[in-house]
Legacy VTK file of the C-alpha trace (Angstrom):
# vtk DataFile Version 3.0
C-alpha trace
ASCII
DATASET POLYDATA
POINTS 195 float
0.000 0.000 0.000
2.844 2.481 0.892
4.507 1.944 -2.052
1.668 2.407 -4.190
1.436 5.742 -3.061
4.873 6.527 -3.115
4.786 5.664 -7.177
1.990 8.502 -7.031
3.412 10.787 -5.706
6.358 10.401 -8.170
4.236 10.737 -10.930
2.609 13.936 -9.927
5.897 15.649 -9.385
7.003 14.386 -12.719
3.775 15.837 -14.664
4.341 19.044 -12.908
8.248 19.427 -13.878
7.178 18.908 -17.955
4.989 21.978 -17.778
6.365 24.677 -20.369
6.763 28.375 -19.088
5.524 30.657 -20.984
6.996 34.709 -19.935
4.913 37.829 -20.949
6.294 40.781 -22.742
6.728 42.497 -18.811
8.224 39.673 -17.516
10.869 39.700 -19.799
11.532 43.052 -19.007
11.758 42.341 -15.948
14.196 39.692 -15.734
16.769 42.059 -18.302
16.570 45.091 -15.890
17.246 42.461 -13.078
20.083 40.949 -15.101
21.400 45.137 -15.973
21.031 45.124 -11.962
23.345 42.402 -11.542
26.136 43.983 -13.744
25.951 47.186 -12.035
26.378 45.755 -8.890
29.203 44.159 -10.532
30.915 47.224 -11.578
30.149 48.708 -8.235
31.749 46.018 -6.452
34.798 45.728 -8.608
35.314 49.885 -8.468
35.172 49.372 -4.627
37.891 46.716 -4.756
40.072 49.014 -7.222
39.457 51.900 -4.217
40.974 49.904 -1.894
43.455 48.661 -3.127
44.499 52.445 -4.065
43.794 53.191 -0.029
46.101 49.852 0.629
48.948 50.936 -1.378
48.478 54.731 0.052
48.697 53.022 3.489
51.638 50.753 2.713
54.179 54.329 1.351
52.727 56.198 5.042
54.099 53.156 7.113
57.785 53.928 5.870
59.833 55.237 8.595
62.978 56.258 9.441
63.440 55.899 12.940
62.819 53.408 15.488
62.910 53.165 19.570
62.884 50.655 21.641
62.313 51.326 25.862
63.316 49.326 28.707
61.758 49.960 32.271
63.191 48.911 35.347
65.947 47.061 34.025
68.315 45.418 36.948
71.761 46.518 35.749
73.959 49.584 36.912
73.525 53.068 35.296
77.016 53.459 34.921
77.633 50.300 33.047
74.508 51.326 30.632
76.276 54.571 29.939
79.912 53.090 28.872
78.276 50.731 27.150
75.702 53.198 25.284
78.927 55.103 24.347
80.029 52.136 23.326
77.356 50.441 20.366
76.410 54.463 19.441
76.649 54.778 15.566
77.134 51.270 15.228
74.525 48.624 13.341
72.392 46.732 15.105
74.093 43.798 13.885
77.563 44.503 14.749
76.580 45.985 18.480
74.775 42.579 19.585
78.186 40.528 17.937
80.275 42.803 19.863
78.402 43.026 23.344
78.417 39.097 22.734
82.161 39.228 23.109
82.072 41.273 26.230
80.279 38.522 27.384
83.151 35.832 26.449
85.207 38.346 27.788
86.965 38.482 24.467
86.236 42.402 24.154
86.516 45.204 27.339
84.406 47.894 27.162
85.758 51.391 28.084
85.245 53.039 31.251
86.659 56.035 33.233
87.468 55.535 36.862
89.824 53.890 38.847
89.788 50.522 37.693
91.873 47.886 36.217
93.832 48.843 32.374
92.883 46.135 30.140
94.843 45.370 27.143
94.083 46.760 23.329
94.261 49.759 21.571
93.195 53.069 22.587
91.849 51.726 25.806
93.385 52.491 29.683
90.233 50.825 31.574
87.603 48.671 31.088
85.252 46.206 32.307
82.971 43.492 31.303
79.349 44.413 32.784
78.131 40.569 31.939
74.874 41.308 32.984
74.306 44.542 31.399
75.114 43.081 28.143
72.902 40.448 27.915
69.797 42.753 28.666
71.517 45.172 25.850
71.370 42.154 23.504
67.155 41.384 24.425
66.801 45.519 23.719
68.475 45.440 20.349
67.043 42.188 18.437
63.835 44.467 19.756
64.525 46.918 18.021
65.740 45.352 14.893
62.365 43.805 14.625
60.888 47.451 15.069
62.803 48.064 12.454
61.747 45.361 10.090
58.356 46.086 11.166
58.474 49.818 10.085
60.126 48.839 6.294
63.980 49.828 7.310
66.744 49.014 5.844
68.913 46.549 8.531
72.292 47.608 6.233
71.489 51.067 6.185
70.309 51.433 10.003
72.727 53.075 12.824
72.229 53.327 16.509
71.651 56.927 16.983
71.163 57.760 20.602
71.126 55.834 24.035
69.514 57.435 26.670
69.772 55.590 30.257
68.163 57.396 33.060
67.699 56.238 36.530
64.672 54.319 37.168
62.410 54.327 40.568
63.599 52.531 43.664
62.852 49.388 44.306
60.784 49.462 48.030
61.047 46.457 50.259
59.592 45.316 53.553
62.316 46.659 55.391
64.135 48.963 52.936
67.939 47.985 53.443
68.897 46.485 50.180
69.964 48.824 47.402
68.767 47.706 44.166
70.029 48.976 40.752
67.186 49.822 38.275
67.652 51.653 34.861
65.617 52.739 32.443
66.913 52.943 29.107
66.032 54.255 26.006
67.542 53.468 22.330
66.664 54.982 18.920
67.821 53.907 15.476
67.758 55.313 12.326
68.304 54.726 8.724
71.089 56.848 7.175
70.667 57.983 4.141
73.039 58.817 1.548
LINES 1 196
195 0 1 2 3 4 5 6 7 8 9 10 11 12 13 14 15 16 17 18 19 20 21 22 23 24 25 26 27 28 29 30 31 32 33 34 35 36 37 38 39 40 41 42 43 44 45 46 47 48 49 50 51 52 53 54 55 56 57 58 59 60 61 62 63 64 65 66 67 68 69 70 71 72 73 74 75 76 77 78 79 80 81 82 83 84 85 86 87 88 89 90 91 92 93 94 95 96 97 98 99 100 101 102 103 104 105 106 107 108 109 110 111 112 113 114 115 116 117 118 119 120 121 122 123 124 125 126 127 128 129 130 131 132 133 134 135 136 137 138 139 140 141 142 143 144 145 146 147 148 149 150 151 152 153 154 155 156 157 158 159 160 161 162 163 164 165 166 167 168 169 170 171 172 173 174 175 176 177 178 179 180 181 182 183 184 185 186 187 188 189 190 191 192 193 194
């Protein structure tokens, strides 16, 4: 019985698929304005794309810089180890400051200092230390802000260290207050040179 009127049903929708359509004058008009419609949209849609991609490439020449920072807060390391060594990567490349501060920390390389301290052999040098931990937090800063850099379209070749500021951060407050800790906050700025 079921399938009976499943075969029914079958039919039907089969007789009613054959019928022919037949379109009036004003439907016919119809369906070209709606087709027009469509290719106006179209062109609207693909002039859009065209004005932002203008806006994009606008965008893209306002992003190139020339200068970059990077900012440390509350760094642990002595102020006047930040300063020699500030005097010591200025007007350098990135590159070549983190390779050299890395050989400060082999102590292959003393950097300069005035005071009364130890002379260290090399030329052009009286005394000198090697701040180890100074250094290292000098290297984290820098690949910072070669990556600012790179983020801000800069040429790495072209790119100097122009200024290190260090300034003397807050104090460090404790229950009792009789340790002395050493906090600096330092600044560093690089840019592109050009000739």
């Amino acid at each position: 019985m079921a399938d009976e009127q499943l075969r029914q049903i079958e039919k039907t929708k089969t007789k009613k698929s054959e019928k022919i359509i037949v379109q009036t004058p004003k439907e016919a008009t119809k369906e070209k304005d709606k087709i027009e419609n469509k290719k106006d949209v179209e062109e609207i849609k693909e002039n859009e794309i065209k004005n932002v991609e203008k806006k994009e490439k606008t965008i893209v020449k306002a992003l190139k810089k020339t200068e970059s920072t990077v900012y440390g807060k509350n760094i642990p390391i002595s102020l006047k180890h930040s300063v020699y060594i500030g005097k010591f990567i200025k007007g350098k490349k990135i590159d070549n400051a983190i390779i050299d501060l890395q050989e400060v920390i082999k102590k292959r390389r003393a950097i300069p200092m005035s005071g009364e301290m130890a002379h260290k052999r090399g030329a052009g040098m009286a005394t000198g230390k090697y701040p180890f931990k100074a250094s290292k937090n000098f290297i984290k800063l820098l690949k910072s802000l070669s990556a600012n850099s790179i983020n801000h379209g800069m040429d790495l070749e072209k790119t100097r260290i122009y200024t290190v500021i260090p300034n003397k951060s807050s104090k460090q407050m404790h229950r009792f207050g009789r340790t002395i800790f050493k906090k600096t906050d330092i600044k560093i700025i690089a840019k592109e040179v050009i000739k």
